[in-house]
C-alpha positions as CSV (number, residue, x, y, z in Angstrom):
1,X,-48.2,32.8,23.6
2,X,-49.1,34.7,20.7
3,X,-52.8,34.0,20.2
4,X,-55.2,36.4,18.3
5,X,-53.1,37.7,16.1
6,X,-54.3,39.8,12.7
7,X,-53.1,42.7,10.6
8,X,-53.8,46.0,10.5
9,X,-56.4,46.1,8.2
10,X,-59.3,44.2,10.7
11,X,-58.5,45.7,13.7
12,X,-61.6,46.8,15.7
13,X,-62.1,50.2,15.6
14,X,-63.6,51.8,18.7
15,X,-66.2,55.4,19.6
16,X,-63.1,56.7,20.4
17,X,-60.5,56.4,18.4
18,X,-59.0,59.0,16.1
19,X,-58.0,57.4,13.0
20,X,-55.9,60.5,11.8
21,X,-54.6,60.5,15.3
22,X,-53.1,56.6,14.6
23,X,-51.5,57.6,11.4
24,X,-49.6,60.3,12.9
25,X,-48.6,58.1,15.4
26,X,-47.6,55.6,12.9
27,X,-45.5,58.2,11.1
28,X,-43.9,59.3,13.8
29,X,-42.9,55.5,15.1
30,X,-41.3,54.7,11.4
31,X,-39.4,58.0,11.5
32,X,-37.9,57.5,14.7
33,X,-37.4,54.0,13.5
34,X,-35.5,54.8,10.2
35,X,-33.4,57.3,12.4
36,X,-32.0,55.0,15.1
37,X,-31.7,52.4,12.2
38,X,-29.3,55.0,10.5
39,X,-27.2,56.1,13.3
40,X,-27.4,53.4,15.7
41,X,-29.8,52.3,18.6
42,X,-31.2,54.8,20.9
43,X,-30.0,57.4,18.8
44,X,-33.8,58.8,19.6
45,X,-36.0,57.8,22.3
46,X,-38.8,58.6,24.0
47,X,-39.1,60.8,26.8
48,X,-40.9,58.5,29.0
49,X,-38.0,55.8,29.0
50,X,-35.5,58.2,30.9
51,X,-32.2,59.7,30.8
52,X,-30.6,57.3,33.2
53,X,-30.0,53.9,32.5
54,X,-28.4,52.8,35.7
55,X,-30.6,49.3,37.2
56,X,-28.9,47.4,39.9
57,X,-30.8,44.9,41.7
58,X,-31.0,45.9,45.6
59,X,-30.1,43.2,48.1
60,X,-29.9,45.0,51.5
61,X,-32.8,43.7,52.8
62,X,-32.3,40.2,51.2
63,X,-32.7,37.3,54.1
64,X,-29.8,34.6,54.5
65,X,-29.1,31.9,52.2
66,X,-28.5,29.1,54.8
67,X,-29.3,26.5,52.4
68,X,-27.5,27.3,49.4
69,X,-23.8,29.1,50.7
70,X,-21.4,27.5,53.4
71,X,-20.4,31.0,54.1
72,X,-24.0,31.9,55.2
73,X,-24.1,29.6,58.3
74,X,-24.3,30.4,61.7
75,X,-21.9,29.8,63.4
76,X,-22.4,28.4,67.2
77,X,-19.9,29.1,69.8
């Protein structure tokens, strides 16, 4: 799965890419790194990952498992 791979150092560069713009960026990742490594994970987070974290899988519209649960059958009267 991992194909391609290479450090830092001979990554492409591109027209537009800010180079002081990446280093800032990489600051900013190892500060926020060394902080949640100090007081615990998700001490800090990015704003785009949300204050909630409530997932729960909805199965309203989920169609009958006939095959698989004894329960599930229809029952003919």
């Amino acid at each position: 799965m991992l194909t391609l791979l290479s450090d830092k150092a001979t990554r492409q560069g591109s027209l537009l890419d800010d180079p002081e713009a990446r280093v800032r960026s990489a600051r900013r990742m190892a500060a926020l790194d060394a902080i949640n490594r100090q007081f615990g994970r998700d001490t800090l987070r990015s704003g785009t990952s949300g204050t909630a974290r409530r997932w729960g899988m909805r199965s309203e519209n989920r169609s009958p498992r006939y095959t698989t649960r004894w329960d599930e059958l229809p029952e003919v009267s």
